[in-house]
C-alpha positions in Angstrom: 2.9 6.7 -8.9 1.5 7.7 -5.7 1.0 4.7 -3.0 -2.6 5.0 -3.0 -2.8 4.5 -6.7 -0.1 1.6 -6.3 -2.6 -0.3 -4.1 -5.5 0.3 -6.0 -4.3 -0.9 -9.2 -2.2 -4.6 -7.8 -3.4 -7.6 -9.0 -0.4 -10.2 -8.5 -0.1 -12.6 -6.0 2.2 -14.5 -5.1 0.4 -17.9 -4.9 2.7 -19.2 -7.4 5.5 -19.8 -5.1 3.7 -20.8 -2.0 4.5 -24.5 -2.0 8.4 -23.3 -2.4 8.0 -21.2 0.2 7.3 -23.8 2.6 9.8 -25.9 1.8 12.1 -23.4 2.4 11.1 -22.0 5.3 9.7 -23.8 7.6 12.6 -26.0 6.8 14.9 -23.3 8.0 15.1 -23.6 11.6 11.6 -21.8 12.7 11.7 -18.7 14.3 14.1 -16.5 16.3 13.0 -14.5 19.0 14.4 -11.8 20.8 16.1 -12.8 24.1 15.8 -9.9 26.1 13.2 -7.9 25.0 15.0 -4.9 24.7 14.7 -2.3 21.9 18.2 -2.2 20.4 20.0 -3.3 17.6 19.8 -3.1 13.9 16.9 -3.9 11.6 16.1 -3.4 8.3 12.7 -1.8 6.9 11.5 -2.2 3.2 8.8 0.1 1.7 7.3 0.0 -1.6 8.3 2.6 -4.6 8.0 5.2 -1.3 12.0 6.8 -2.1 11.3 9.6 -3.9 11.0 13.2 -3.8 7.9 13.0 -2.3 8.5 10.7 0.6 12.6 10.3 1.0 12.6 13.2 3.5 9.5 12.0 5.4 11.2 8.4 6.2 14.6 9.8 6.4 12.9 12.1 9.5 11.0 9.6 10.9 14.1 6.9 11.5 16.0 9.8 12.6 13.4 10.5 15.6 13.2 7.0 16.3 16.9 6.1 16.4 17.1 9.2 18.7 14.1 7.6 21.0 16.0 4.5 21.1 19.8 4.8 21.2 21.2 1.9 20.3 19.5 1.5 17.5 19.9 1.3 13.4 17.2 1.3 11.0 17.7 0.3 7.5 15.8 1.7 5.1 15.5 0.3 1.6 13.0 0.6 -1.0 11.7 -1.5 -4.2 10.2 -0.5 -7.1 6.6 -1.1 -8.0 7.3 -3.4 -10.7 8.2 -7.0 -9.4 7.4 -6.3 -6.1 5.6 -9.3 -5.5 8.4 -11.3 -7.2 10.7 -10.0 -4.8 9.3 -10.6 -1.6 8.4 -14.1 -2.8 12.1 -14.8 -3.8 13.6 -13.0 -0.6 11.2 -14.9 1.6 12.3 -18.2 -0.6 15.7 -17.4 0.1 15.6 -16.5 3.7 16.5 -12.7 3.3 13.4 -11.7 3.5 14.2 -7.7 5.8 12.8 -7.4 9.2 9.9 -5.1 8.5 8.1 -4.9 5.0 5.3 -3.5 3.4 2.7 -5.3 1.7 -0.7 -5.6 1.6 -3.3 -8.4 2.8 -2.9 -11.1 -0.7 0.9 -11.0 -0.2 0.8 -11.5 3.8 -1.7 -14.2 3.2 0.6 -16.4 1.2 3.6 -15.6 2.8 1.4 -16.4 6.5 0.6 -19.2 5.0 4.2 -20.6 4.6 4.9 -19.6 7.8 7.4 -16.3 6.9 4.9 -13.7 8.9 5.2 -13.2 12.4 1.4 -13.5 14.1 0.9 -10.8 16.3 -2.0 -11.8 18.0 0.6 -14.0 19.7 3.5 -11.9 19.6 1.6 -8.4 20.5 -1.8 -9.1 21.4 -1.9 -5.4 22.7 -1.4 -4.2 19.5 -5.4 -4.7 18.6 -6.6 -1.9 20.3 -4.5 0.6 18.4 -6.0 0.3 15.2 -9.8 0.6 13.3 -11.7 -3.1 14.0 -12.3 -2.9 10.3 -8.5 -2.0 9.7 -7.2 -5.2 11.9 -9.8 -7.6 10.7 -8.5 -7.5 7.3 -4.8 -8.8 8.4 -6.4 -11.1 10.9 -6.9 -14.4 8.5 -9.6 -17.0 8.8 -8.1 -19.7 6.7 -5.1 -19.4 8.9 -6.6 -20.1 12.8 -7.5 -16.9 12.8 -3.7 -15.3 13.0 -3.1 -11.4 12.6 0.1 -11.1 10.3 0.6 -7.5 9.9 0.2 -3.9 11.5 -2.8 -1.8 9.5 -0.7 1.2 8.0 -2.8 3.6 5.7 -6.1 3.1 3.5 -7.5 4.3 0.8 -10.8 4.6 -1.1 -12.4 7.6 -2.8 -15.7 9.0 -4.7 -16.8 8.1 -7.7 -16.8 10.9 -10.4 -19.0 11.5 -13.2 -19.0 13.5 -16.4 -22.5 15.4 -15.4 -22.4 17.1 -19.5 -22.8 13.6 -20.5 -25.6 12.7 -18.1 -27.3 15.8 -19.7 -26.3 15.0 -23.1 -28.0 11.2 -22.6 -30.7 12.2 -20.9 -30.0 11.9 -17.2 -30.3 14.1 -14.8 -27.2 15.3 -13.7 -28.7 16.2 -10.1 -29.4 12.5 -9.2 -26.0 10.5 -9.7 -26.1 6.9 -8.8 -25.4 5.8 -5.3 -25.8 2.5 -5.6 -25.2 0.0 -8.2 -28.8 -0.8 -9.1 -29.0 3.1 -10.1 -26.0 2.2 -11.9 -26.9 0.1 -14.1 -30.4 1.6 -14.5 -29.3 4.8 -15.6 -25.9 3.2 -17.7 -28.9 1.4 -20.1 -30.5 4.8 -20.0 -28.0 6.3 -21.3 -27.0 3.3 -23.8 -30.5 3.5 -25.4 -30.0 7.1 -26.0 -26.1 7.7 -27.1 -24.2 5.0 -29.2 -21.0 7.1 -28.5 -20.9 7.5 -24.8 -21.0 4.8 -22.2 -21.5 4.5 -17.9 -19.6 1.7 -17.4 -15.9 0.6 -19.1 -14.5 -2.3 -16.2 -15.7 -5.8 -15.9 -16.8 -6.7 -12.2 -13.7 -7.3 -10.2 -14.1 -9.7 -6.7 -14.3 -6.6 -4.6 -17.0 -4.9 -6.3 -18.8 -8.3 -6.0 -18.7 -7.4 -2.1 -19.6 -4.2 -2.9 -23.0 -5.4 -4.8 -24.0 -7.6 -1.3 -22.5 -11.1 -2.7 -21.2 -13.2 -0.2 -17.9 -14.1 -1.2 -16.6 -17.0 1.2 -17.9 -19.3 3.4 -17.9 -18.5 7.5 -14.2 -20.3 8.0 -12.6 -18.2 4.8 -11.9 -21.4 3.3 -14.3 -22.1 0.3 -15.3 -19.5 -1.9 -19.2 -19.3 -2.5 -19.7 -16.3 -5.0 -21.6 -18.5 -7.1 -24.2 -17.8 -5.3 -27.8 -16.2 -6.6 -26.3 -13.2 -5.9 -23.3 -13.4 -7.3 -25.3 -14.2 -10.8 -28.0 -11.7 -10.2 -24.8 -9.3 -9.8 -23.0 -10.3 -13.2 -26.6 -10.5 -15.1 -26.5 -7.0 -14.8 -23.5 -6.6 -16.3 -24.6 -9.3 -19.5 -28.2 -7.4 -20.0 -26.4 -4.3 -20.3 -23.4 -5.6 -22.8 -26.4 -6.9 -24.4 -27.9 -3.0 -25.5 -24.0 -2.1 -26.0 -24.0 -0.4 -23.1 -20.4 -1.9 -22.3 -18.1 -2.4 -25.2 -16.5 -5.1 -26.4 -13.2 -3.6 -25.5 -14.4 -3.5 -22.1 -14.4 -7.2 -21.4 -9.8 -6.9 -21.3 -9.9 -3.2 -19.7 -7.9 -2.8 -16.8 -8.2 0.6 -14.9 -5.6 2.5 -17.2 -8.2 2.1 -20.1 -11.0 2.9 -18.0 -9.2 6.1 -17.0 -8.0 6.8 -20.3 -11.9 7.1 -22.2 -13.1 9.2 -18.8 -10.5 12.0 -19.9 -11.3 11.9 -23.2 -14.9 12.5 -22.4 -16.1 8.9 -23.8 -17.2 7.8 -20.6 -19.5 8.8 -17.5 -18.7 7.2 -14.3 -15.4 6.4 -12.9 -14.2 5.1 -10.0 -11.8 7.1 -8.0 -10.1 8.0 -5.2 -8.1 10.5 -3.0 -5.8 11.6 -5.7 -7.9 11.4 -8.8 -9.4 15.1 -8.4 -5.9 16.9 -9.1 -4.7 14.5 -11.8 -8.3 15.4 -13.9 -8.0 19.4 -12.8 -4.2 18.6 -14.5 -4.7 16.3 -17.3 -8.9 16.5 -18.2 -9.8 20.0 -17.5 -12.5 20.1 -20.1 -13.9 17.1 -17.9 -13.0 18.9 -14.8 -15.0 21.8 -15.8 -18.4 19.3 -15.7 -17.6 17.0 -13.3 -19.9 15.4 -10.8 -18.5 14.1 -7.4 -20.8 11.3 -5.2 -20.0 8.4 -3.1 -18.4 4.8 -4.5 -21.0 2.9 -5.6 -22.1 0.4 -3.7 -24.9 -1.8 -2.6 -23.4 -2.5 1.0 -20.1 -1.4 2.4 -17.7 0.6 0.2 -14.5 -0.8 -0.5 -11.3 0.2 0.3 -8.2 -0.9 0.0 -5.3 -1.3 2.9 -1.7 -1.3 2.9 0.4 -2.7 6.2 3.8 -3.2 8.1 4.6 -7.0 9.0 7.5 -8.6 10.9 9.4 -11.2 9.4 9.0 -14.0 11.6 12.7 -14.8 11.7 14.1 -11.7 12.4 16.4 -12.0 14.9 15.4 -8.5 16.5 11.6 -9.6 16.7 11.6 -6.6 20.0 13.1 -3.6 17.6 11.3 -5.0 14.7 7.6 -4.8 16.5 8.1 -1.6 18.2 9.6 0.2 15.2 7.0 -0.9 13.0 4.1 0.1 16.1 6.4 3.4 15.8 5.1 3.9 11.7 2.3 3.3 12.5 1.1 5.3 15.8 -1.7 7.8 15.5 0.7 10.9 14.9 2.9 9.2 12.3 0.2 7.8 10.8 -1.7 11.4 10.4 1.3 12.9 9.2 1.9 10.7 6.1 -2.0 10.7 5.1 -1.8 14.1 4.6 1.4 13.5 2.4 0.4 10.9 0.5 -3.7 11.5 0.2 -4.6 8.2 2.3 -6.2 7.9 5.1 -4.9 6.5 8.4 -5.9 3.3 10.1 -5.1 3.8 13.6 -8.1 3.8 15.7 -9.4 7.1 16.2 -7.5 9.6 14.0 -9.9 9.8 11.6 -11.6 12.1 13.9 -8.8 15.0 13.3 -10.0 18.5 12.4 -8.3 17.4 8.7 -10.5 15.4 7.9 -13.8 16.3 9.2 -13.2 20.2 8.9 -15.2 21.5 5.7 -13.3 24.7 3.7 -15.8 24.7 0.7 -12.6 23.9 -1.7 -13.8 20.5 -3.8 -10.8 18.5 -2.4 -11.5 19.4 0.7 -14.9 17.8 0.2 -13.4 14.9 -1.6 -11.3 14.3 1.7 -13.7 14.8 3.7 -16.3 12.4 2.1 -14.1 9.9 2.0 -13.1 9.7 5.2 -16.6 9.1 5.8 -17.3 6.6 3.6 -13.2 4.6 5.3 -15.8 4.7 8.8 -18.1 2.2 7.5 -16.1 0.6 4.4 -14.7 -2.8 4.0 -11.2 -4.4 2.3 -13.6 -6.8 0.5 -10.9 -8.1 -1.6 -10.3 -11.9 0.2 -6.9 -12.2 1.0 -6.8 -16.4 -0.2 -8.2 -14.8 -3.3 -4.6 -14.6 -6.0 -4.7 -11.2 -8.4 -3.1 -13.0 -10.7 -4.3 -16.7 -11.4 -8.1 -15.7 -9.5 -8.6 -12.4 -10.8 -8.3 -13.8 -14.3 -9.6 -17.3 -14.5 -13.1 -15.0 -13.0 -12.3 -12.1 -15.5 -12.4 -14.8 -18.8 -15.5 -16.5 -17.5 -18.0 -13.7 -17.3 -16.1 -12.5 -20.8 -17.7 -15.9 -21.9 -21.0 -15.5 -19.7 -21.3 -11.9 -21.8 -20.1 -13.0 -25.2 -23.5 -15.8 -24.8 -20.9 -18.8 -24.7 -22.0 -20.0 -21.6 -24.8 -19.0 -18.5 -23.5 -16.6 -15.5 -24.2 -19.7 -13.5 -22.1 -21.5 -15.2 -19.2 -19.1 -15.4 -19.0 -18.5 -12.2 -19.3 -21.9 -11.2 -16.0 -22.7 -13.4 -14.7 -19.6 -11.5 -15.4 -20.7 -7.9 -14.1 -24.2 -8.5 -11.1 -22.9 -10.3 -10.3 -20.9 -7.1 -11.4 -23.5 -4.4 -8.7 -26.2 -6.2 -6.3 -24.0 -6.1 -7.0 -23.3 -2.6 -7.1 -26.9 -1.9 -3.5 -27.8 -3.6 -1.5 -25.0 -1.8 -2.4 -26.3 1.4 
């Protein structure tokens, strides 16, 4: 699985062992720091399902150059696979052998911040802002947690969304006006419910970052309540319940998870997916009958777009905290960070290299203009997803209440409102 589509489809946290966590570390002896300042030493790095044929020779390379930069130096590279990752680094942290440098992305640093395992960089490398996107550094800066920065933006994805333009024609939609935003969404999704009973727009419940996408405002100022309870919030989901209502989302619908969703778009049961970087070769090589009629427009959104962001943090007690911070500044600098976007079709997050001729350089080829367009869309989206907010317990406490909220067993307001408290308590208790 490619690392973009590893991000895009996580939904564990780690919330679970947060109170262990703090017991055990912050009970450890607090931090080491390096005494001199001087890059040398050894450290070890830990990436995420990244040793493969794909990537092995790119880290492999870029170690190499480093260690020759720095004599004196040794960098460990292991890797983890995808499944259990988050059970790992919660362990490891637990058990004080958490490596130097590790990959993870905002929910994981958030707990792990919060027990006091992350190193802050806005103390230990306030320089280090200016190097990456605002947007980029903002989502690893945490306001629940005096405001700290716990990690080092690495790469970012987000995509178009694509569309199955044979069944816009087939349900009476025109296939030259896809939907931008989500109110032509679900305008043209009942459309096409009151005119095909076998084909459907829509096959994923909302998710909390498509909430940010719709214009809901998810937390309060300080990132310590949640609030998307709001009128928004149930103007958002009533969408969702008018349009189950004219079976315009199936039943099955209300347990999807993107696999599903991605599943009925290739079979040509479904019209709109959600995509990104990647998806346009995997449908050329698995959906080519799809291929042949596919539509390509912006992600749908309503305000920003989301995307979704992947970083290096420092274990705050490394006992190398100088090697550990400059090797992972090394990863990602603007050159490194170009080269494995173009690997691994993300996009970078240091400031600036968005504006390379790769991405902003037009060929006529549609992934070229996939690339391209999503660059775009990475200069004015958003990592909506709250970094307090847990995949796991979160993502479905608010997944089973607007199942109810569409099945008539209760109102959105009330759904969410059992959602929201759900998520503030549990906010409340790992403090």
């Amino acid at each position: 699985m490619t690392p973009a589509g590893r991000r895009a489809a996580r939904i564990a946290g780690l919330a679970a062992g947060s109170l262990m966590l703090s017991a055990c570390v912050m009970g450890g002896g607090g931090t080491t720091k390096a005494s001199d300042g001087k890059v040398s030493g050894k450290i070890t790095f830990q990436t995420w399902n990244l040793k493969n044929d794909k990537f092995t020779a790119y880290f492999n390379g870029l170690i190499a150059s480093f260690e020759k930069a720095h004599p004196g130096t040794d960098i460990k590279w292991v890797d983890q696979p995808a499944e259990g990752y988050q059970d790992k680094l919660s362990a490891d942290a637990a058990a004080g052998s958490l490596p130097d440098v590790v990959d993870m992305g905002p929910e994981a640093a958030y707990t792990l911040a919060k027990a006091g395992v992350l190193l802050d960089l806005n103390k230990a490398d306030p320089k280090a802002k200016g190097r990456y996107a605002d947007k980029a550094w903002e989502a690893m800066t945490f306001k629940g947690l005096d405001g700290g920065t716990y990690g080092y933006p690495w790469y970012l994805n987000t995509g178009p969304s694509f569309f199955n333009k044979a069944l816009f024609t087939k349900c009476g939609l025109n296939p030259g006006k896809l939907p931008a935003t989500y109110d032509e969404l679900f305008d043209q999704a009942e459309t096409m419910a009151e005119k095909c009973s076998d084909t459907m727009m829509i096959a994923r419940m909302p998710a909390i970052e498509t909430f940010g996408e719709y214009g809901v405002p998810l937390m309060d100022a300080r990132g310590t309540k949640f609030s998307y309870n709001n009128a928004k919030g149930v103007e958002y989901v009533e969408r969702f319940r008018k349009l189950y209502a004219k079976k315009g989302i199936g039943e099955e619908a209300l347990n999807n998870l993107q696999t599903k969703e991605v599943e009925e778009f290739k079979a040509g049961r479904l019209a709109y997916l959600p995509g990104s970087s990647y998806t346009l070769d995997d449908l050329k090589t698995t959906a080519p009958d799809v291929y042949k009629n596919l539509g390509i427009g912006p992600r749908i959104s309503n305000s920003a777009p989301n995307m979704y962001l992947e970083s290096l943090v420092v274990n705050a007690a490394t006992k190398n905290q100088s090697l550990a911070t400059a090797f992972a500044t090394y990863v990602t600098n603007s050159a490194n960070q170009l080269t494995f976007a173009k690997k691994a079709s993300v996009f970078p997050s240091s400031a600036g290299t968005l504006d390379d001729a790769y991405f902003t350089k037009d060929d006529g080829s549609p992934a070229t203009k996939v690339r391209r367009e999503s660059a775009a869309q990475v200069r004015k989206a958003a990592v909506w997803w709250p970094p307090a907010f847990s995949g796991a317990a979160d993502s479905q406490t608010l997944r089973e209440q607007i199942a109810q909220a569409l099945l008539g067993k209760k109102s959105v307001k009330a759904a969410l409102d059992a959602s929201v408290r759900y998520s503030n308590e549990r906010l409340k208790a790992d403090k």
